[in-house]
C-alpha positions in Angstrom: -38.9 1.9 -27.4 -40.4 1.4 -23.9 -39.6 -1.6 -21.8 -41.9 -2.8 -18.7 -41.6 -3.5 -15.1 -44.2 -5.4 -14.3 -47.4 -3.4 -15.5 -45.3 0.0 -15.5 -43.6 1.1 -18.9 -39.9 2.0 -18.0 -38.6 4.7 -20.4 -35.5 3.9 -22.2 -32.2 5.3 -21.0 -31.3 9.3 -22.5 -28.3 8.1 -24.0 -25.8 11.0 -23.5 -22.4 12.0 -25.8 -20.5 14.0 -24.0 -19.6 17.5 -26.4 -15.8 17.3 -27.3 -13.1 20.3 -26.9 -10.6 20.8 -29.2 -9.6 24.7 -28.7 -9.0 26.8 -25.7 -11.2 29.2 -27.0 -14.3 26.5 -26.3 -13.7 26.6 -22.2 -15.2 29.8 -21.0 -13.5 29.4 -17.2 -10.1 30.4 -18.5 -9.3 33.7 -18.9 -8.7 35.1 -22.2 -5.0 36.0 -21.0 -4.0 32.9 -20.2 -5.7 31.7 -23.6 -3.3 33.2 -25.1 -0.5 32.4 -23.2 -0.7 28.2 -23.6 -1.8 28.4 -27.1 2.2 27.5 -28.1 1.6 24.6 -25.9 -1.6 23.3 -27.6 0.3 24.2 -31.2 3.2 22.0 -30.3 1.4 19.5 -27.9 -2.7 19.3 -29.2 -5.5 19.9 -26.9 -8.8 17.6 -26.2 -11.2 17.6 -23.8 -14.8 16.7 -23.5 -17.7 18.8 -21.5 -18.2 15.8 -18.8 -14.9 15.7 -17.6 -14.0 19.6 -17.1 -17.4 19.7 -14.9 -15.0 17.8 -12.4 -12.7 20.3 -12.4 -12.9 23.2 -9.1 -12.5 25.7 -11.4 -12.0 28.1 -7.8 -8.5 25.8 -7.4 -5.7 26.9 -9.2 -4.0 23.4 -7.9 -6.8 21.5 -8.9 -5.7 17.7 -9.7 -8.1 17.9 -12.9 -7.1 20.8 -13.9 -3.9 20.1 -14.0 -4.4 16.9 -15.6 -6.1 18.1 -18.5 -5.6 21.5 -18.8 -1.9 22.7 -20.7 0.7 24.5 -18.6 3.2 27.0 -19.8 6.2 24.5 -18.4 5.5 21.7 -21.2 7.2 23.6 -23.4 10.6 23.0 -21.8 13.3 21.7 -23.1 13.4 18.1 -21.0 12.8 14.8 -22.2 12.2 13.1 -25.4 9.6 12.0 -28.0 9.9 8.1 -27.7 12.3 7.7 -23.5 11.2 3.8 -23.5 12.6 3.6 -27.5 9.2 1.8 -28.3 11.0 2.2 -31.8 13.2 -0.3 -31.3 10.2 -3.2 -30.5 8.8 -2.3 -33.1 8.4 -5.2 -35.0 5.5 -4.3 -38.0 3.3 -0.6 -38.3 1.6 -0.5 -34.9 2.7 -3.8 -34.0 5.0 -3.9 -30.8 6.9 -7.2 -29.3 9.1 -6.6 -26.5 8.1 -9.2 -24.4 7.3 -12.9 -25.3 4.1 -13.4 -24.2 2.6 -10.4 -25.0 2.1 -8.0 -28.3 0.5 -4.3 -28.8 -1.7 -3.2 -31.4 -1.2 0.0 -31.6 -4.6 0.4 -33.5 -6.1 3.7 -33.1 -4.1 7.2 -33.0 -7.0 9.2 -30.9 -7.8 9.2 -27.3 -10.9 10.2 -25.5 -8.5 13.2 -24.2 -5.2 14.0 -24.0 -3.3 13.7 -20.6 -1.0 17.0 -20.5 2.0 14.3 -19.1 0.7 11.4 -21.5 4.1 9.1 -22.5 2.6 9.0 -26.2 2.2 12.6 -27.4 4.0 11.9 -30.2 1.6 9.5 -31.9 -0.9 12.7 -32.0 1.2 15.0 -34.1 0.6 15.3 -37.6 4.1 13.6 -38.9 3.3 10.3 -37.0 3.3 7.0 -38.8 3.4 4.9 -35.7 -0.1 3.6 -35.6 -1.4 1.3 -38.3 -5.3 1.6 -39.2 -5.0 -1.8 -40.8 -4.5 -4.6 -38.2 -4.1 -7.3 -40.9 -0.1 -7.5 -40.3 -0.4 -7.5 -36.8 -2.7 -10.1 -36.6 -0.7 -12.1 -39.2 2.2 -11.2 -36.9 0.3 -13.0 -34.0 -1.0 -16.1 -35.7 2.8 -17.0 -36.5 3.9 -16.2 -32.6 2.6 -19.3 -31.2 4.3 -17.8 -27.7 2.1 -14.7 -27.9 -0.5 -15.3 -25.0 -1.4 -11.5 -24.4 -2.7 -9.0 -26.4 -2.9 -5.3 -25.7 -4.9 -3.1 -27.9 -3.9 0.5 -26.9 -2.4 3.3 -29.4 -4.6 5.8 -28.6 -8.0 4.2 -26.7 -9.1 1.6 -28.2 -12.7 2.2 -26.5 -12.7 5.3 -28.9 -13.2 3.4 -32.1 -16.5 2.6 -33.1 -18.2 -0.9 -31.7 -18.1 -2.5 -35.5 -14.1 -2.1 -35.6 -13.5 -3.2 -32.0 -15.3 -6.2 -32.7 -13.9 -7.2 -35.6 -10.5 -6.7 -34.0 -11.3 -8.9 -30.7 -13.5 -11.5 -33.4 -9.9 -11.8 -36.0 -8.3 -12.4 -32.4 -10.5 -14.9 -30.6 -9.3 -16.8 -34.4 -5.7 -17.8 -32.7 -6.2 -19.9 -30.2 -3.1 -18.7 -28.4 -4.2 -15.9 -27.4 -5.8 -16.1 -24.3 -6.1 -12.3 -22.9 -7.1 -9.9 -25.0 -6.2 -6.1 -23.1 -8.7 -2.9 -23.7 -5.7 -0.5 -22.5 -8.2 2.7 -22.0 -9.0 5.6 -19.9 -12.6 6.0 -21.4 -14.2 4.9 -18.3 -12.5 8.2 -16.3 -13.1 10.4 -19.4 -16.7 9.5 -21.0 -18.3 6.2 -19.1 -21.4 6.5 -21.4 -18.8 5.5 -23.8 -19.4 2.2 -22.0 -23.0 2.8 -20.3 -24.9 3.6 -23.6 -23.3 1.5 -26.1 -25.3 -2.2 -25.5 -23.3 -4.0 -28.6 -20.0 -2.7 -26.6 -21.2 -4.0 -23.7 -22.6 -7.3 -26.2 -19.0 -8.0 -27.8 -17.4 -8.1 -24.5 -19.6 -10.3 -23.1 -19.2 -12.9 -25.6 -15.5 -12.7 -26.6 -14.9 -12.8 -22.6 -15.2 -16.6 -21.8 -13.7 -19.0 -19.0 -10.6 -19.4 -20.3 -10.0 -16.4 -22.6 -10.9 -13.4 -20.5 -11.1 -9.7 -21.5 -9.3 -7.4 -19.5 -10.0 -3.6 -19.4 -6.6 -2.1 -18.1 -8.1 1.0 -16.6 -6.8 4.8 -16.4 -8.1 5.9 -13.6 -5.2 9.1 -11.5 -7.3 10.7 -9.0 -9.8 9.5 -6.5 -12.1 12.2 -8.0 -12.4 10.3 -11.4 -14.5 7.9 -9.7 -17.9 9.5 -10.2 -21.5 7.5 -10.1 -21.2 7.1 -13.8 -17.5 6.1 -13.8 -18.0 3.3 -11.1 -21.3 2.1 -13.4 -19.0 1.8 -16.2 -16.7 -0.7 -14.4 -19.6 -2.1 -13.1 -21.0 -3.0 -16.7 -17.7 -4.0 -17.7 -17.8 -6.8 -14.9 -21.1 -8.1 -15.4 -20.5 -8.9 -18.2 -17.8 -10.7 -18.2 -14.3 -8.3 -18.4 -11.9 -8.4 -15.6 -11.1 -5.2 -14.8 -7.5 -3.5 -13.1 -6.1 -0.1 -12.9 -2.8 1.2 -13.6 -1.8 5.4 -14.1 1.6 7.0 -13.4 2.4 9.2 -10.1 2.1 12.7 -11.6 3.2 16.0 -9.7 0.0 17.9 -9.2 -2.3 15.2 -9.7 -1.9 12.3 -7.5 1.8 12.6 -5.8 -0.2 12.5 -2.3 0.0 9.4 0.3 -3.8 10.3 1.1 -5.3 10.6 -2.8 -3.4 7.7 -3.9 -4.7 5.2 -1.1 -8.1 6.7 -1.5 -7.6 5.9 -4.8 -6.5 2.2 -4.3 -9.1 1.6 -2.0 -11.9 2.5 -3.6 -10.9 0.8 -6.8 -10.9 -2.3 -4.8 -14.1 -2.0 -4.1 -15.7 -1.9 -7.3 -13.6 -4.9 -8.7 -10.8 -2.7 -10.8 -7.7 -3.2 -8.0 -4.5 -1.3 -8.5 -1.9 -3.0 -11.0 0.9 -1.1 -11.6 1.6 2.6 -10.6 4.1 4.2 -13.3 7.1 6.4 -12.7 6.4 9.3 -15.3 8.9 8.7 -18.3 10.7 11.2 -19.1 8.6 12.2 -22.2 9.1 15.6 -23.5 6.9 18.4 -22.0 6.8 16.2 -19.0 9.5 18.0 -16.8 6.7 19.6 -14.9 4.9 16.5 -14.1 7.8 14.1 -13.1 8.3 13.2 -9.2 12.1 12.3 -8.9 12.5 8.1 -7.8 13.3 8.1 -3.9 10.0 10.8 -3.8 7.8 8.5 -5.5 8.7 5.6 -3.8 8.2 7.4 -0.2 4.9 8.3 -1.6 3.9 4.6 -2.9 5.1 3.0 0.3 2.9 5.8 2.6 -0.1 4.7 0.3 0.3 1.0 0.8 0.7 1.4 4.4 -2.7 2.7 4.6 -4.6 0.3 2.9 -4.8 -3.2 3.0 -5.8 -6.6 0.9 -6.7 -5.8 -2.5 -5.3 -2.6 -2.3 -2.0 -3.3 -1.9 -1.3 -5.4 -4.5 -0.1 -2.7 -6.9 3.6 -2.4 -8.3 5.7 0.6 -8.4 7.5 0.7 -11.8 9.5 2.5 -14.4 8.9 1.3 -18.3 12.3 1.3 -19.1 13.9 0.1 -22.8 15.5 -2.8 -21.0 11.9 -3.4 -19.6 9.9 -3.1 -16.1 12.1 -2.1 -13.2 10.5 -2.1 -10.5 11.5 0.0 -7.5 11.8 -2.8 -4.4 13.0 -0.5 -1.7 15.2 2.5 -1.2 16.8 1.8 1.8 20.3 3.9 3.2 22.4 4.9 0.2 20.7 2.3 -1.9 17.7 2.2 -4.3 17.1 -1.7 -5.1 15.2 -2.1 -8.4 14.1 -5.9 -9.8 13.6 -6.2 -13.9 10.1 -7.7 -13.1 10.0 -7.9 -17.3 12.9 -7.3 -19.5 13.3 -7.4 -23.3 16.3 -9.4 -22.7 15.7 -13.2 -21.1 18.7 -12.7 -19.5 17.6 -10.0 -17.2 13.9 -10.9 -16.2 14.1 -11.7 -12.2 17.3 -9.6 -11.4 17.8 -7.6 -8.5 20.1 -4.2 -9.0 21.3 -1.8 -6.3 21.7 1.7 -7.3 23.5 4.4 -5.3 20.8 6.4 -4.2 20.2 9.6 -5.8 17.6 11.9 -4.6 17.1 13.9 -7.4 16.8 11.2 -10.2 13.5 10.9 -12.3 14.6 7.6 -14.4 16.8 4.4 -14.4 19.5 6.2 -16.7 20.2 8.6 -13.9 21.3 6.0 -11.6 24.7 4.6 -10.9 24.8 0.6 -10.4 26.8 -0.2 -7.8 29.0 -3.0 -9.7 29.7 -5.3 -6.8 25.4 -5.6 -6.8 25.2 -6.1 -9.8 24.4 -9.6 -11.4 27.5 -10.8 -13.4 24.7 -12.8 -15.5 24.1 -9.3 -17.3 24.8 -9.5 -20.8 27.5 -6.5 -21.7 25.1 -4.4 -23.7 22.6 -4.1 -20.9 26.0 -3.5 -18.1 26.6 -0.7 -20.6 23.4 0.5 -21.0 23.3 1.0 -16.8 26.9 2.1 -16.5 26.5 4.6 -19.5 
C-alpha cells in the first residue's frame, strides 16, 4: 500500500528484521581458531547477536568497544563472582515478580533479550535450569492490584521490547487496570541492538501512544554503553518513542573495554541529551560471574564518572553513579582522602534510605562488600543486620 504527498505516491517503508546469531560459526570475521577457543564460553554462558549490530563493530580493532561488548572472551570463564551478587532471590516475592522497594515492582516477564551483553548482571535467567521468569503475568499483576503503594512498574527479565506487540499490550492494558500505577517502565536495550524493533512496528509505536497519558507516562529505560550505539536508526528509534508520547532515559554500567573512558562516556551523555533520552544512572558492574574481566574497581570508576561530568553540562550531568547492592542503591558521593562516601539513595530497608556511609578507601575494590565502614561514620540508626552485613 502506497501513501501520497501531495500528487506523488510515497512508497511504503522496506520494513527490515535484522538476521539473528546464535553460533560462532555464523560470524565469518573471527577466525576459525579462536572459534574454537570461546566455544566453552558460549556452552556455559550462551551467545546472541543479530547482523545490524556486528556491522558496528571495526572488525580491524582488536580493542573494539562492540566487539568487546558482544563478542565472548576467554576470561568469562573465571572463577569470580556469582550467579545472583544483588540476591534478587531474596525480593522475590511471586515467579518473576520482584518487590524490593515500595513504590516500585518488576515483572520479570520475558527470559530473551535482543542480545546478550558478555558482562550482562542476569546471565543466569538464560541458562536452561532457570525458573526465574514467569510467562504468566497473572500473579504479578494480582500482586500489584493488592499493593496499593506500588506506583512504578518495571517490565524487564529479558527485553520486554522482544515480545511480540499482542503480549506487550496486553501486559501495559491489564496494567493501565490499577489505577495506582502511574509509571509503567520498558527496561530495554532494543533501541541499541535492533531500532526497527521500534521503527517498523506501527501498533508498537500505537500502544505506547495510548497507554502513555498526562498523568500515567511510559518510560523506556534505555541501554545505550557506547557513543557508537547511537546510529541514524538508533536516534529515530528514540525519536518515535517520544512522539509518541514515552519519556525516554538512559542507564548502562561502566564496563572495562567498553566505556571506562572520561571522553566516550561524556560523548555519550551529551548526545543522549540531545535526543531527549538523558543519562539516569550509570552502574558499577556487579560482580556477576564471568564478569571479572569487565569490572572497573570503585575509586577507578568514580575518577572516571566525575572526568565525564566535568565535561558536560545541564542535562548531561544529571546522571547517578551507583552500585545495586542487596541492601539497595549506594551511590558513590565522593572519594575524597582515605574515604569513599556512599548514600543508600534506595534501600530495601526504610531504615537505611537517605544515609550517608564513609568507607576506608580501598583502591582495589569492585563492590560494597569489599569495603570497610569506618564505625564512627557510620549512622547508629542502622538496624544490626544491615551493621553486619557492612562489617561482615
Amino acid at each position: 500500500m502506497h501513501t501520497t504527498c501531495g500528487n506523488r505516491a510515497v512508497p511504503p517503508r522496506k520494513v527490515r528484521r535484522p538476521k539473528y546469531i546464535r553460533s560462532l560459526d555464523e560470524i565469518p570475521q573471527i577466525p576459525a581458531a579462536e572459534r574454537e577457543r570461546l566455544r566453552p564460553v558460549t556452552e556455559k554462558f550462551v551467545l546472541r547477536a543479530n547482523d545490524y549490530y556486528l556491522n558496528l563493530i571495526d572488525w580491524n580493532d582488536p580493542a573494539d568497544p562492540i566487539r568487546r561488548l558482544i563478542i565472548p572472551t576467554e576470561d568469562e570463564l573465571s572463577d569470580w563472582g556469582q550467579l545472583d551478587p544483588s540476591n534478587e532471590e531474596r525480593v522475590t516475592v511471586a515467579p518473576g515478580v520482584q518487590h524490593k522497594y515500595p513504590h516500585t515492582v518488576l515483572l520479570l516477564c520475558n527470559e530473551v533479550c535482543g542480545a546478550y551483553c558478555r558482562y550482562c548482571f542476569r546471565k543466569r535467567l538464560f541458562m536452561d535450569d532457570n525458573h526465574e521468569v514467569s510467562i504468566d503475568v497473572g500473579p504479578g499483576l494480582d500482586y500489584i492490584a493488592q499493593h496499593p503503594e506500588v506506583t512504578n512498574v518495571l517490565l524487564t527479565g529479558g527485553d520486554p521490547l522482544l515480545m511480540s506487540t499482542r503480549r506487550l499490550r496486553d501486559i501495559i492494558s491489564r496494567l493501565r487496570e490499577i489505577p495506582h500505577v502511574r509509571i509503567i517502565r520498558l527496561g530495554s536495550k532494543m533501541p541499541a541492538f535492533d531500532p526497527f524493533r521500534i521503527l517498523d512496528d506501527p501498533e508498537l509505536l500505537a500502544t505506547l501512544s495510548e497507554f502513555s497519558t498526562a498523568r500515567a507516562r511510559i518510560y523506556l529505560m534505555a541501554h545505550f554503553d557506547h557513543p557508537r550505539e547511537l546510529t541514524e536508526e538508533a536516534v529515530a528509534g528514540i525519536d518515535a518513542c517520544i512522539r509518541h508520547g514515552v519519556m525516554c532515559v538512559n542507564q548502562c554500567p561502566l564496563i572495562r573495554g567498553i566505556n571506562d573512558d572520561p571522553d566516550a562516556l561524556a560523548t555519550m551523555f551529551r548526545e543522549l541529551s540531545f535526543i531527549g533520552c538523558p543519562q539516569y544512572y550509570v552502574f558499577q558492574c556487579r560482580p556477576t560471574a564471568g564478569n571479572e574481566t569487565y569490572s572497573v574497581p570503585i575509586v577507578e570508576g568514580w575518577e572516571i564518572f566525575r572526568e565525564a561530568l566535568r565535561k558536560g553540562s545541564g542535562l548531561a550531568c544529571r546522571a547517578r553513579f551507583v552500585m545495586s547492592h542487596a541492601l539497595g542503591k549506594a551511590e558513590v558521593l565522593a572519594v575524597l582522602g582515605d574515604r569513599i562516601y556512599i548514600r543508600f539513595h534506595r534501600a530495601r530497608d526504610a531504615a537505611v534510605r537517605g544515609e550517608v556511609l564513609a568507607f576506608e578507601r580501598n583502591n582495589d575494590a569492585r563492590w560494597l562488600d569489599d569495603l570497610r565502614p569506618i564505625p564512627d561514620l557510620v549512622s547508629d540508626r542502622l538496624p544490626a543486620e544491615v551493621l553486619e552485613a557492612l562489617e561482615s
